[in-house]
mmCIF file of the N, C-alpha and C atoms, coordinates in Angstrom:
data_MODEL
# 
_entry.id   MODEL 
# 
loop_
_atom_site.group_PDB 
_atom_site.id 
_atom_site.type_symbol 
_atom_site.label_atom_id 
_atom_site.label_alt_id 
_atom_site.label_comp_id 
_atom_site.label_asym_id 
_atom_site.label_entity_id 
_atom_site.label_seq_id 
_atom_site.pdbx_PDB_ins_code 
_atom_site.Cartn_x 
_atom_site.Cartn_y 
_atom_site.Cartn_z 
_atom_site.occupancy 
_atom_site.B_iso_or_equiv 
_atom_site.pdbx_formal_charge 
_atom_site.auth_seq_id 
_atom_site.auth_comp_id 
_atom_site.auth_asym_id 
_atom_site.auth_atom_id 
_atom_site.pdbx_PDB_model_num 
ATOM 1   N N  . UNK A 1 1  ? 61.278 44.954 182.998 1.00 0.00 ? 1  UNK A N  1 
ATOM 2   C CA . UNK A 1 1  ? 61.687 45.205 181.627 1.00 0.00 ? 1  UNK A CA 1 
ATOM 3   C C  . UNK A 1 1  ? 62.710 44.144 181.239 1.00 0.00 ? 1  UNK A C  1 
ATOM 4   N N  . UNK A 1 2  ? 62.803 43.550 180.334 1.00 0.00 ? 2  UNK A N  1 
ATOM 5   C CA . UNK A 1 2  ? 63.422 43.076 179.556 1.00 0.00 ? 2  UNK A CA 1 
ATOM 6   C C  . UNK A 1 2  ? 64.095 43.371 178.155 1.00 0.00 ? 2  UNK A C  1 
ATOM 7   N N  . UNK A 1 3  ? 65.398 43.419 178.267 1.00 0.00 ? 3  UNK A N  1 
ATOM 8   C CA . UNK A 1 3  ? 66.023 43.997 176.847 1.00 0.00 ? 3  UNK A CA 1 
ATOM 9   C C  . UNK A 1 3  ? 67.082 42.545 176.270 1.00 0.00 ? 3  UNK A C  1 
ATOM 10  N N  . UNK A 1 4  ? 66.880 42.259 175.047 1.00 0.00 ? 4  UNK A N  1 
ATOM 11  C CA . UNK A 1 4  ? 67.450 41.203 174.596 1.00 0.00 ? 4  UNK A CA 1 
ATOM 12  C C  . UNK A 1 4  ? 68.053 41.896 172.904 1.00 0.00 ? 4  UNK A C  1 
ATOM 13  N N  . UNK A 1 5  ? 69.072 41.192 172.781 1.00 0.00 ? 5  UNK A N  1 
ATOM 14  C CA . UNK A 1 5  ? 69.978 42.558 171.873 1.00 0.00 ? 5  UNK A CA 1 
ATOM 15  C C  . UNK A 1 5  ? 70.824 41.311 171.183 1.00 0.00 ? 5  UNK A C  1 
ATOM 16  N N  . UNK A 1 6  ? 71.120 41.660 169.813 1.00 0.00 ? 6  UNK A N  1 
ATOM 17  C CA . UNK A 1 6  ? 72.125 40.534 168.784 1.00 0.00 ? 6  UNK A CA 1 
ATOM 18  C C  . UNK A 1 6  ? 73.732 41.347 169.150 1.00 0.00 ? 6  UNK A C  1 
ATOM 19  N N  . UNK A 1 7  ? 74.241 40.532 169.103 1.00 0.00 ? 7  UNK A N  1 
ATOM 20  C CA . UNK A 1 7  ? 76.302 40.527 169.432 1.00 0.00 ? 7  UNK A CA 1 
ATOM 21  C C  . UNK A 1 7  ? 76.418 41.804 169.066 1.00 0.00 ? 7  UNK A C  1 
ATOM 22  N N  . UNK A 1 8  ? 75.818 42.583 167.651 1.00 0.00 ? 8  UNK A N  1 
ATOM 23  C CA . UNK A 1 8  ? 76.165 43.987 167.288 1.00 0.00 ? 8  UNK A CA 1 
ATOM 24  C C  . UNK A 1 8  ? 76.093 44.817 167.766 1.00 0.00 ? 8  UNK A C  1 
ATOM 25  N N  . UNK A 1 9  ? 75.483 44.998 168.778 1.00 0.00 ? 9  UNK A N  1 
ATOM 26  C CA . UNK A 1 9  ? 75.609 46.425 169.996 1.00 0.00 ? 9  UNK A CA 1 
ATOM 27  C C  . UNK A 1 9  ? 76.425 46.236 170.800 1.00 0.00 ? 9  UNK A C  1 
ATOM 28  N N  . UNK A 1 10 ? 76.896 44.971 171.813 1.00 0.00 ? 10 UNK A N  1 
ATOM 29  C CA . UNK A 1 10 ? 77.961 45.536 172.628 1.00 0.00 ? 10 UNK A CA 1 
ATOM 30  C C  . UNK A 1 10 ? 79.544 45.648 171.648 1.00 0.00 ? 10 UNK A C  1 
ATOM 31  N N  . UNK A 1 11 ? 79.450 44.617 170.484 1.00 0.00 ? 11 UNK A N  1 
ATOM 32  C CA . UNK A 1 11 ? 80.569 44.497 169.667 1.00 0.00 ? 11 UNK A CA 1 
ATOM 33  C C  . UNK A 1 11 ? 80.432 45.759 168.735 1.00 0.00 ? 11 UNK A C  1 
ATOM 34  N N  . UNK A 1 12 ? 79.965 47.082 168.920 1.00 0.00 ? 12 UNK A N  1 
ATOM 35  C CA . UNK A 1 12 ? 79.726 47.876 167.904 1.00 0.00 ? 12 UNK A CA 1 
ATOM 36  C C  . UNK A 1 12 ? 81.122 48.868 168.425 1.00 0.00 ? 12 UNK A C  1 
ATOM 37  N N  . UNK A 1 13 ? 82.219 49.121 167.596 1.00 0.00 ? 13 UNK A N  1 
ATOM 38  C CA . UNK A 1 13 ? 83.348 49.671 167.864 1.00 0.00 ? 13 UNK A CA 1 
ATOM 39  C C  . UNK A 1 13 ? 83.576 51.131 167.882 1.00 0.00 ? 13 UNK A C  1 
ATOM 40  N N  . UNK A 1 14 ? 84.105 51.666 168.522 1.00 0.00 ? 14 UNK A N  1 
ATOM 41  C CA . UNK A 1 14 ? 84.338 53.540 168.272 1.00 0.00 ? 14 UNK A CA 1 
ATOM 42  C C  . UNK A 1 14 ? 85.190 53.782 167.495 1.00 0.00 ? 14 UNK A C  1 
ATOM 43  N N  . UNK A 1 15 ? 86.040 54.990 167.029 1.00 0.00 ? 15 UNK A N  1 
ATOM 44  C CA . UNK A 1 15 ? 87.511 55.158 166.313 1.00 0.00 ? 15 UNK A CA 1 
ATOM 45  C C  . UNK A 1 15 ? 88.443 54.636 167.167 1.00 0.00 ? 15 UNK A C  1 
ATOM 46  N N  . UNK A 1 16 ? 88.777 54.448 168.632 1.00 0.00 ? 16 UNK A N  1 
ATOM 47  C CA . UNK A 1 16 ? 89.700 54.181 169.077 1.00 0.00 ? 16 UNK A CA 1 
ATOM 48  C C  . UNK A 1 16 ? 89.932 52.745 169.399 1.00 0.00 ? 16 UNK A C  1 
ATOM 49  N N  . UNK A 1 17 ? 88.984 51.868 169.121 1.00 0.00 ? 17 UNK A N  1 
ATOM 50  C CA . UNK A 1 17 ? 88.734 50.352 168.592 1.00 0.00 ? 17 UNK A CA 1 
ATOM 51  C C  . UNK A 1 17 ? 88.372 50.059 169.972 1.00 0.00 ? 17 UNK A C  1 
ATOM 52  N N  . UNK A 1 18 ? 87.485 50.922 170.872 1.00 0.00 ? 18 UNK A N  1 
ATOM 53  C CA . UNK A 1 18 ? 86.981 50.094 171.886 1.00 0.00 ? 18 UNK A CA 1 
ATOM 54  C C  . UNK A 1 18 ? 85.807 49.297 171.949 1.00 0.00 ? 18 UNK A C  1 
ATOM 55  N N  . UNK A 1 19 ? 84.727 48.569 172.401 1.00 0.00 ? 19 UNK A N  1 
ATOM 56  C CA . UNK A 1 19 ? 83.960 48.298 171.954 1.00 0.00 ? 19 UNK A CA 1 
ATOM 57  C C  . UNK A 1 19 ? 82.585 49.138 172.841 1.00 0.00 ? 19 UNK A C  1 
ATOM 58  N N  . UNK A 1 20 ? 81.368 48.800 173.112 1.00 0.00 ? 20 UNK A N  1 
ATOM 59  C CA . UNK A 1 20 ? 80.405 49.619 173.269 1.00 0.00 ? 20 UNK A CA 1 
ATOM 60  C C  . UNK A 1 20 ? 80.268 48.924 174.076 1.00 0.00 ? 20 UNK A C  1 
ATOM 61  N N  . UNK A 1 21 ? 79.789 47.522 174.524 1.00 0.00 ? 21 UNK A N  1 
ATOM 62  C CA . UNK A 1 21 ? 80.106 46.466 175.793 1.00 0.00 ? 21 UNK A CA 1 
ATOM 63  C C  . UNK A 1 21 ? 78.318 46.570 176.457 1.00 0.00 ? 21 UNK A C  1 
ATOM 64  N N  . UNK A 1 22 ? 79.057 45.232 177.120 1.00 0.00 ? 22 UNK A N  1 
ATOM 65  C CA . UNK A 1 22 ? 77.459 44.387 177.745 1.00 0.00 ? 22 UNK A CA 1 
ATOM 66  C C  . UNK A 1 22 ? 77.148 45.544 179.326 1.00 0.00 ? 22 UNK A C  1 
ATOM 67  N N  . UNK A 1 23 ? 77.726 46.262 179.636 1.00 0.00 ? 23 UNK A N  1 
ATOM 68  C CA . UNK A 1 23 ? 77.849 47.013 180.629 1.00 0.00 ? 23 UNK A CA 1 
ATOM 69  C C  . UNK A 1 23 ? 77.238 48.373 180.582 1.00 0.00 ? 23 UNK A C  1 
ATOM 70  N N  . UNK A 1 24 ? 77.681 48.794 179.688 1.00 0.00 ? 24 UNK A N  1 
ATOM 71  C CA . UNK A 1 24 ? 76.841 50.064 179.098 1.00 0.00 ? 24 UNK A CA 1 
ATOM 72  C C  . UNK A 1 24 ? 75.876 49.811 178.872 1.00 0.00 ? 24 UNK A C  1 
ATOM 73  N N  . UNK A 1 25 ? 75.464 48.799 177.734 1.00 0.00 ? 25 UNK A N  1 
ATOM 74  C CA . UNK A 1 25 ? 74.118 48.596 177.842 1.00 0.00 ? 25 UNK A CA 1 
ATOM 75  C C  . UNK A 1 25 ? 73.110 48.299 179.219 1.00 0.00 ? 25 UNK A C  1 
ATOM 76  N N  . UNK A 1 26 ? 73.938 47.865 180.011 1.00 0.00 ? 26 UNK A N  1 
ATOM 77  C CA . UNK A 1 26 ? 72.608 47.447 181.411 1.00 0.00 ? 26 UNK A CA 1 
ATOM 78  C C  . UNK A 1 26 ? 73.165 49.213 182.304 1.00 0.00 ? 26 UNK A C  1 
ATOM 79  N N  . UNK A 1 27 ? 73.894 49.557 182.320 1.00 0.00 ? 27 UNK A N  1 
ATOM 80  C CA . UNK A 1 27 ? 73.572 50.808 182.309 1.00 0.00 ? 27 UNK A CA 1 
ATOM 81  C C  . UNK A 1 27 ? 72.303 51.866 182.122 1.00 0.00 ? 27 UNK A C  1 
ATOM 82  N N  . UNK A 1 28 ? 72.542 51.633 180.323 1.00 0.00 ? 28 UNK A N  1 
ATOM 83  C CA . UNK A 1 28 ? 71.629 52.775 179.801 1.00 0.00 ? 28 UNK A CA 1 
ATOM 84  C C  . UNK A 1 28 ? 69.886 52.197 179.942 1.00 0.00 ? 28 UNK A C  1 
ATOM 85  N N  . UNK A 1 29 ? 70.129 50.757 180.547 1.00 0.00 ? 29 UNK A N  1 
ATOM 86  C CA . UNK A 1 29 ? 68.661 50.031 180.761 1.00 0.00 ? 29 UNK A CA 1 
ATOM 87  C C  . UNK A 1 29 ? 68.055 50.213 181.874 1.00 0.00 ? 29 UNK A C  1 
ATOM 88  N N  . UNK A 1 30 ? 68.840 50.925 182.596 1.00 0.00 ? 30 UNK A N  1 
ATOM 89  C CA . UNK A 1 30 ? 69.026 51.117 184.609 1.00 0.00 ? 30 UNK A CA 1 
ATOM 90  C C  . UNK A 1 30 ? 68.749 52.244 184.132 1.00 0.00 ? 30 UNK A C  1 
ATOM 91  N N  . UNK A 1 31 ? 68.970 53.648 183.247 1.00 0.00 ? 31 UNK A N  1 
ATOM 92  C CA . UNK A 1 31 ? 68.597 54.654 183.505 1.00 0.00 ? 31 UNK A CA 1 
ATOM 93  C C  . UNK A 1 31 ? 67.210 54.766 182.864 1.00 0.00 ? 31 UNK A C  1 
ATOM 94  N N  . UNK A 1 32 ? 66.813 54.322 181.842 1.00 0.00 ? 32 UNK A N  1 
ATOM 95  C CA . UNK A 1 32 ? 65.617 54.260 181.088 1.00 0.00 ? 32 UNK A CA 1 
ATOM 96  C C  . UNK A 1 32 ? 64.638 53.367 181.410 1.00 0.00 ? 32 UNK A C  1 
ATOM 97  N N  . UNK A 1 33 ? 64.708 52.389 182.917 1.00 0.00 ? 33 UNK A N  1 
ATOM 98  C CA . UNK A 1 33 ? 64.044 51.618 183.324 1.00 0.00 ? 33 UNK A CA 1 
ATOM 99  C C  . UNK A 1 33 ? 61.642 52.245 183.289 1.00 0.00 ? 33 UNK A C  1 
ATOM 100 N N  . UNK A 1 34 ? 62.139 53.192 182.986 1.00 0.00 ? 34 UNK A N  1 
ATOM 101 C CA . UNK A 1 34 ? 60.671 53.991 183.585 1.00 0.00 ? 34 UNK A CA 1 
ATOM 102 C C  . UNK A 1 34 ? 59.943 54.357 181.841 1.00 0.00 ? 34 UNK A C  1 
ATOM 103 N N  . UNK A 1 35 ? 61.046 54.558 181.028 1.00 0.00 ? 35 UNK A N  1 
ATOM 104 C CA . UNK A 1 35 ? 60.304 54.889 179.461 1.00 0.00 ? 35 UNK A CA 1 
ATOM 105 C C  . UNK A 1 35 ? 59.682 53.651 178.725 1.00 0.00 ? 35 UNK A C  1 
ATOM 106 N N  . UNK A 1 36 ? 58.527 54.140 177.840 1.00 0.00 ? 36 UNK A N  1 
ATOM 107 C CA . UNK A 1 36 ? 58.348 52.928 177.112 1.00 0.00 ? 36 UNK A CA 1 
ATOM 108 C C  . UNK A 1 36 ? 59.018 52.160 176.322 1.00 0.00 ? 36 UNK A C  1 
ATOM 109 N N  . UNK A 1 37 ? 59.111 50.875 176.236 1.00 0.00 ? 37 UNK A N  1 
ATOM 110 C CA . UNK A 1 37 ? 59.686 50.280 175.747 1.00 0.00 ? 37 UNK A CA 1 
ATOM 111 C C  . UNK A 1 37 ? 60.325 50.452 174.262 1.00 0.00 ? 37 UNK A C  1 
ATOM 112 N N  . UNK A 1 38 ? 59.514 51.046 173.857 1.00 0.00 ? 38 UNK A N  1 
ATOM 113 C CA . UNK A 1 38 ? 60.344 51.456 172.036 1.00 0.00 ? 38 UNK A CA 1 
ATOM 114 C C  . UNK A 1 38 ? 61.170 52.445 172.260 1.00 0.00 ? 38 UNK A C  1 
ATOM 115 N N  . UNK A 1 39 ? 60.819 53.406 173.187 1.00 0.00 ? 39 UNK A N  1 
ATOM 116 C CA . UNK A 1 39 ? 61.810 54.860 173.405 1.00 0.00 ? 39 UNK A CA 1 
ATOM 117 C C  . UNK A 1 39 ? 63.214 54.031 173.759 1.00 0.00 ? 39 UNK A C  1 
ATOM 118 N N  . UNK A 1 40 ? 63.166 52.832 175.079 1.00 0.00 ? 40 UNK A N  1 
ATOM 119 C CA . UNK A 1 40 ? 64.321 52.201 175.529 1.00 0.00 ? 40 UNK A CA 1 
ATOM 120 C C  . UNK A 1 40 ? 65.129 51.783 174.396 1.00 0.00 ? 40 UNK A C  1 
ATOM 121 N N  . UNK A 1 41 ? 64.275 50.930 173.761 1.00 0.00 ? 41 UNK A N  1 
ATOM 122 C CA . UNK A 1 41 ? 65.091 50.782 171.858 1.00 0.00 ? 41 UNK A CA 1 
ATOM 123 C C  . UNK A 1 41 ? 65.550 51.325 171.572 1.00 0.00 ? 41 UNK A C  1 
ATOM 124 N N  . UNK A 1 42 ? 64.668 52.761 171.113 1.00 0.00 ? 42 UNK A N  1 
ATOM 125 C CA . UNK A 1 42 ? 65.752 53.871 170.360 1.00 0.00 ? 42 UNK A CA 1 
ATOM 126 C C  . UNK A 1 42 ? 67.077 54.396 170.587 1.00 0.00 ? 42 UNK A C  1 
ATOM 127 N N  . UNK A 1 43 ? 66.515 54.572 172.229 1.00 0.00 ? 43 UNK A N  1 
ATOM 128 C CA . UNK A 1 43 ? 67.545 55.119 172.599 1.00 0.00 ? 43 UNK A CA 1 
ATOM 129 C C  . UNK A 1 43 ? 68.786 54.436 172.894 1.00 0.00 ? 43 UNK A C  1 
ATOM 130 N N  . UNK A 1 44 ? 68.914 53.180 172.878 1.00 0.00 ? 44 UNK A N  1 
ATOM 131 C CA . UNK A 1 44 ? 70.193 52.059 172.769 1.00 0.00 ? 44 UNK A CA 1 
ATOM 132 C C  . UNK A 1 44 ? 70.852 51.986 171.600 1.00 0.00 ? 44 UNK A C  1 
ATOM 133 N N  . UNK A 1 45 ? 69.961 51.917 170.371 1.00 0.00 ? 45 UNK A N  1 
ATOM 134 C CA . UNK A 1 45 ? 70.542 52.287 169.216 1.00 0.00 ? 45 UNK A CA 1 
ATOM 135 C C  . UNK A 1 45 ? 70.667 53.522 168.819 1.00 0.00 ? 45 UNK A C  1 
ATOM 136 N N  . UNK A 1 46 ? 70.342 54.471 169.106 1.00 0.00 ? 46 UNK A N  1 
ATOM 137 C CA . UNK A 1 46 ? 71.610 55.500 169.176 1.00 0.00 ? 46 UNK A CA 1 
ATOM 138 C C  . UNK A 1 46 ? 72.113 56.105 170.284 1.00 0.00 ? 46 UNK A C  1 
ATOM 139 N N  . UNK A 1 47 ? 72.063 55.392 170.955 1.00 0.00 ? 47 UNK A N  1 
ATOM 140 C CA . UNK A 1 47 ? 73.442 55.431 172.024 1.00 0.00 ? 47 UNK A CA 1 
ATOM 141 C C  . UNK A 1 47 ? 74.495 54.706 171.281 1.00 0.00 ? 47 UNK A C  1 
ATOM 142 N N  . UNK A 1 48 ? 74.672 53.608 170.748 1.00 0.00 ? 48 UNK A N  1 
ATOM 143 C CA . UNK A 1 48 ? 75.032 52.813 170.100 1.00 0.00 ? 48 UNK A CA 1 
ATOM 144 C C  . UNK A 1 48 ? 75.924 53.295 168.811 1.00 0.00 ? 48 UNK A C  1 
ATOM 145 N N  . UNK A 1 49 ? 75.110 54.209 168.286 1.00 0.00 ? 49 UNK A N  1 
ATOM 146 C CA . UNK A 1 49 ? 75.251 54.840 167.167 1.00 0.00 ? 49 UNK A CA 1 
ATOM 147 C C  . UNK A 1 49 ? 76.649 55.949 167.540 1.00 0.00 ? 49 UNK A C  1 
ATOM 148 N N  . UNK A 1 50 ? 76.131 56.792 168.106 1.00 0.00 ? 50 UNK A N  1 
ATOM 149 C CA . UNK A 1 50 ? 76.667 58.156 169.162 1.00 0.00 ? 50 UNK A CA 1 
ATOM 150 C C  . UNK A 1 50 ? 77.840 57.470 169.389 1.00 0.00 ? 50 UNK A C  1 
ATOM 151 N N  . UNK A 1 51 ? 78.577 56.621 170.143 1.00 0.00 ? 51 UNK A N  1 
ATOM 152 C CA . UNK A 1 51 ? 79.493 55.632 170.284 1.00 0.00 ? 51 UNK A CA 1 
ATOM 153 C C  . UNK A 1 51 ? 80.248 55.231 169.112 1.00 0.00 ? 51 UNK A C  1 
ATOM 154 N N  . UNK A 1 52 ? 80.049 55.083 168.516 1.00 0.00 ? 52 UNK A N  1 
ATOM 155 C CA . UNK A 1 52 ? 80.500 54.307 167.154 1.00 0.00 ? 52 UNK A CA 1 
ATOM 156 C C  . UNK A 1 52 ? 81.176 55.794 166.372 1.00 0.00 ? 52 UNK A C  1 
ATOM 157 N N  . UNK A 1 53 ? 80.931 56.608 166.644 1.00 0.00 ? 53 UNK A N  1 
ATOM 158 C CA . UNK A 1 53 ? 81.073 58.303 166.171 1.00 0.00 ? 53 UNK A CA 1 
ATOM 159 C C  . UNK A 1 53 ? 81.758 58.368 164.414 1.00 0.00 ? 53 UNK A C  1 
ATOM 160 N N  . UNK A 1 54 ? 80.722 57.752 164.309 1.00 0.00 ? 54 UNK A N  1 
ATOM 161 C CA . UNK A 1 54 ? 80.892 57.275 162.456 1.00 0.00 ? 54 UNK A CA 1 
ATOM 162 C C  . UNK A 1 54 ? 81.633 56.111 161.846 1.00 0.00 ? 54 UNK A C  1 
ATOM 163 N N  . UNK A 1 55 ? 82.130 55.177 162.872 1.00 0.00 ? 55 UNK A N  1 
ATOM 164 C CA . UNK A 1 55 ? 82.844 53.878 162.598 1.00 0.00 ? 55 UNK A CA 1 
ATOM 165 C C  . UNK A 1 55 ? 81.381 52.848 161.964 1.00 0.00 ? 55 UNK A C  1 
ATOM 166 N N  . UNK A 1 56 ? 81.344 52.845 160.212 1.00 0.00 ? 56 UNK A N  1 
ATOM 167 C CA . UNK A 1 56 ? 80.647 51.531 160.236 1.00 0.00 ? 56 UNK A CA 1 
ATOM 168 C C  . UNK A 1 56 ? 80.012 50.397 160.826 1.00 0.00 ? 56 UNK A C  1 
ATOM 169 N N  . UNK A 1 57 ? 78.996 50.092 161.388 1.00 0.00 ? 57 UNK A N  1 
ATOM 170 C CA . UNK A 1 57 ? 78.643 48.775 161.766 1.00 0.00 ? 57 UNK A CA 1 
ATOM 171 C C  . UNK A 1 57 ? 79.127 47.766 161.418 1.00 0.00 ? 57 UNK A C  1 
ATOM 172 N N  . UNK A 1 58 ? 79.654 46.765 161.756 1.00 0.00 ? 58 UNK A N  1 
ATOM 173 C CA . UNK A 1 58 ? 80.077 45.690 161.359 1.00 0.00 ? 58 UNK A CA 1 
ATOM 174 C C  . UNK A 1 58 ? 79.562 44.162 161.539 1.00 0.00 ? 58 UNK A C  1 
ATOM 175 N N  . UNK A 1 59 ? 77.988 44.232 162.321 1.00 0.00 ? 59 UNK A N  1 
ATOM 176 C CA . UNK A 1 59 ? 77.625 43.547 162.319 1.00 0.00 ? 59 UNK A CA 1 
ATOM 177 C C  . UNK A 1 59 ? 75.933 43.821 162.602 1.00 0.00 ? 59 UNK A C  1 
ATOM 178 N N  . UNK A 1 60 ? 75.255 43.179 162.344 1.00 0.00 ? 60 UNK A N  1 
ATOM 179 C CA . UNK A 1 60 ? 73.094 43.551 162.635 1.00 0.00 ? 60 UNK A CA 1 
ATOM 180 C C  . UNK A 1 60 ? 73.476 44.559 164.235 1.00 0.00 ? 60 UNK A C  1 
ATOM 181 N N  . UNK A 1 61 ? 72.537 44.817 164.136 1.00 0.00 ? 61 UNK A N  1 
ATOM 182 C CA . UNK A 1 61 ? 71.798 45.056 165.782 1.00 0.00 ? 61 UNK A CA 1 
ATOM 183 C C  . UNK A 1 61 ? 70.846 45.114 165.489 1.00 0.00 ? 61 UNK A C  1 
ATOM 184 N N  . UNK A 1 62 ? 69.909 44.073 166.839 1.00 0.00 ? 62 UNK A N  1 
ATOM 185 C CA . UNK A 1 62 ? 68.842 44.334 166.784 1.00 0.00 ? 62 UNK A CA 1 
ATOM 186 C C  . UNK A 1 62 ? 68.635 44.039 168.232 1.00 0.00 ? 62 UNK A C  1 
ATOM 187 N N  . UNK A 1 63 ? 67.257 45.024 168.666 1.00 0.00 ? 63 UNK A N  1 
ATOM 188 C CA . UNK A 1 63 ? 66.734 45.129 169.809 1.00 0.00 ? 63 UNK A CA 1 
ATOM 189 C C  . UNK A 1 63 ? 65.602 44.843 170.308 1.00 0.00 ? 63 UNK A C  1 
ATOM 190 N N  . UNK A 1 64 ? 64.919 44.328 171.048 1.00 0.00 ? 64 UNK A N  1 
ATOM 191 C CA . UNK A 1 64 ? 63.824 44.094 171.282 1.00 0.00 ? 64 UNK A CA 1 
ATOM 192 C C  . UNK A 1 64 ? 63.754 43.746 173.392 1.00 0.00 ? 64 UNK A C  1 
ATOM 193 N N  . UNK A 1 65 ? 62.785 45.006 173.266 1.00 0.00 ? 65 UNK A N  1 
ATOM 194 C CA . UNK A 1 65 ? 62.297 45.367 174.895 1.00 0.00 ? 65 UNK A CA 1 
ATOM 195 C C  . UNK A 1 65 ? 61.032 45.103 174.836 1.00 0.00 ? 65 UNK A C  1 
ATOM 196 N N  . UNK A 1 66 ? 61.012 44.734 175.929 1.00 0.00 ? 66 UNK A N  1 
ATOM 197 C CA . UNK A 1 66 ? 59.370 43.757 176.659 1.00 0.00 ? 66 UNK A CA 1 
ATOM 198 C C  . UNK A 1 66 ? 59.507 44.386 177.585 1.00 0.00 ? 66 UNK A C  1 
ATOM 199 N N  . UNK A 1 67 ? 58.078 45.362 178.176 1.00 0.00 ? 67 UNK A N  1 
ATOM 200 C CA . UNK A 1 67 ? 57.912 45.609 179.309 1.00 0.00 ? 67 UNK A CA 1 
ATOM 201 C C  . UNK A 1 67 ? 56.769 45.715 179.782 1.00 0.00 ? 67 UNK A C  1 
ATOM 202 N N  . UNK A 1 68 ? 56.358 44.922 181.112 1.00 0.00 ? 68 UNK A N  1 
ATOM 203 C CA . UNK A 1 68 ? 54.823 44.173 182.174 1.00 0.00 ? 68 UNK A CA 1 
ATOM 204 C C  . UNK A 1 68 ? 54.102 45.481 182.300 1.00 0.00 ? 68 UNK A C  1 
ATOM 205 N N  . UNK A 1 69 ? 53.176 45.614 182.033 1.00 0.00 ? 69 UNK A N  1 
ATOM 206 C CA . UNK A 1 69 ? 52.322 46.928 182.263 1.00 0.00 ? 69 UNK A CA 1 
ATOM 207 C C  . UNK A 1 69 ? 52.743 47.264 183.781 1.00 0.00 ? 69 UNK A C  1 
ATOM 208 N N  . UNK A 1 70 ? 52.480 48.344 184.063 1.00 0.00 ? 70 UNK A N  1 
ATOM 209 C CA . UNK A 1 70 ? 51.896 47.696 185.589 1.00 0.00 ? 70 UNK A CA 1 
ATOM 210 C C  . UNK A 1 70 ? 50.677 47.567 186.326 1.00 0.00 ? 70 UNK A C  1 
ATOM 211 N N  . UNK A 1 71 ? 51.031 46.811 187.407 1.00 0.00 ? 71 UNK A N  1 
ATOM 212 C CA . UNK A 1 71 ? 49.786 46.439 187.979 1.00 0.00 ? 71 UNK A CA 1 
ATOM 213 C C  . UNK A 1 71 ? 49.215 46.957 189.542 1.00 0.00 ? 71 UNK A C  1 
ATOM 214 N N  . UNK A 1 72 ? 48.247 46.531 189.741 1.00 0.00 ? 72 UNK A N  1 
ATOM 215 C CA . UNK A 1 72 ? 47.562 47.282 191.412 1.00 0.00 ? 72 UNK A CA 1 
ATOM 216 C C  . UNK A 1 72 ? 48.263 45.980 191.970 1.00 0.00 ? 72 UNK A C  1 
ATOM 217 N N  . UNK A 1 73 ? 48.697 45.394 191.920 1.00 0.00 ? 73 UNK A N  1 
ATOM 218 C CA . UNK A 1 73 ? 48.960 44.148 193.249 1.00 0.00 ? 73 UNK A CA 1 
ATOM 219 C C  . UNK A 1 73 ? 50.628 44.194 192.950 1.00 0.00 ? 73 UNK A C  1 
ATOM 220 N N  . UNK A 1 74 ? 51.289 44.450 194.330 1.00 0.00 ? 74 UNK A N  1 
ATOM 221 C CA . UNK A 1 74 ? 52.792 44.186 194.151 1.00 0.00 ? 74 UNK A CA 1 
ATOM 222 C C  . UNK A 1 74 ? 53.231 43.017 194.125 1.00 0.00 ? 74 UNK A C  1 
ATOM 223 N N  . UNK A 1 75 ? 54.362 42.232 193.491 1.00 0.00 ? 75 UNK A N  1 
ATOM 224 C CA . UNK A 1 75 ? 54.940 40.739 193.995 1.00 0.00 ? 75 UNK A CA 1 
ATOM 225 C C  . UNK A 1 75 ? 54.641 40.573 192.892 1.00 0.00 ? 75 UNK A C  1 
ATOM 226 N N  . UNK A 1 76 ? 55.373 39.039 192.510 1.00 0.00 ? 76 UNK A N  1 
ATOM 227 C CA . UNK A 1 76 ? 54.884 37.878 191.735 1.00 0.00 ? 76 UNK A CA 1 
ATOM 228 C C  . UNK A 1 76 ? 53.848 36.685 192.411 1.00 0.00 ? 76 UNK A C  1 
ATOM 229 N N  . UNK A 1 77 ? 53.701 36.131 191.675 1.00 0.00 ? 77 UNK A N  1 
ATOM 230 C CA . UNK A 1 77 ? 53.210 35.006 192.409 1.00 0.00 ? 77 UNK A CA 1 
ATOM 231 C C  . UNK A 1 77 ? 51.523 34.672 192.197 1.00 0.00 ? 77 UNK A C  1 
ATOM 232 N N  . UNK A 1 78 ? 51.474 33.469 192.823 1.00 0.00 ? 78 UNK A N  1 
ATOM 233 C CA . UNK A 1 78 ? 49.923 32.976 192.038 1.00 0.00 ? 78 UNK A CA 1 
ATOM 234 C C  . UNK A 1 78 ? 48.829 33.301 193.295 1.00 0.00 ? 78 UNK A C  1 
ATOM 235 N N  . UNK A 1 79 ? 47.532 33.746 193.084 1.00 0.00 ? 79 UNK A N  1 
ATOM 236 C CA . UNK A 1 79 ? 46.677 33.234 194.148 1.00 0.00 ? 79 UNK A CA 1 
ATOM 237 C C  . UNK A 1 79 ? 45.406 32.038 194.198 1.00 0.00 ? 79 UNK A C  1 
ATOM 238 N N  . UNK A 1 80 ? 45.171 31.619 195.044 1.00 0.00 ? 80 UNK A N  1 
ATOM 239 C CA . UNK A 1 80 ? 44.605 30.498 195.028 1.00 0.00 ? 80 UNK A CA 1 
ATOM 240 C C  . UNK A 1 80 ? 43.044 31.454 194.952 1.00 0.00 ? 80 UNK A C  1 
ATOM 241 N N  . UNK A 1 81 ? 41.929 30.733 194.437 1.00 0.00 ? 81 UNK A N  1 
ATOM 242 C CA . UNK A 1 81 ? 40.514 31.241 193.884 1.00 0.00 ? 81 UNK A CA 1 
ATOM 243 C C  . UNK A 1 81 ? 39.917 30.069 195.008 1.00 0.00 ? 81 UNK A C  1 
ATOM 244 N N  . UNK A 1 82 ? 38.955 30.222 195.886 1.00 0.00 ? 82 UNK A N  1 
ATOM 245 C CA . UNK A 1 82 ? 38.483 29.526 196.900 1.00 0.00 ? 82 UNK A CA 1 
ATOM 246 C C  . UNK A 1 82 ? 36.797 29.597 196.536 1.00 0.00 ? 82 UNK A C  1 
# 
């Protein structure tokens, strides 16, 4: 899985002016590693949201998760066709 995210989610602030941070997010990406990819979205932005506990946005967020189907063969890697 891959999650790639604009400055506005970890910089998204609570009332007590903390911020929401690059940490939480690979967190909440470690627990949702197994859902589909739009659910992982959602649920970052409002986690995100939930956090912020009615403090304005102050800047975009946007999210976008990519995730490899899976497959019958474990590993990466190429095979040679003989």
């Amino acid at each position: 899985m891959l999650v790639l995210y604009t400055d506005g989610i970890p910089e998204r602030l609570n009332p007590a002016g903390s911020f929401f941070g690059v940490e939480r997010i690979e967190q909440l990406a470690s627990r949702l590693i197994n859902l589909p990819a739009k659910a992982v979205a959602a649920a970052l932005l409002a986690e995100a949201d939930a956090f912020a506990d009615g403090v304005p946005a102050q800047d975009d967020m946007t999210v976008v998760v990519v995730r490899r189907p899976p497959s019958a063969s474990s590993g990466l890697g190429c095979r040679e066709r003989r």
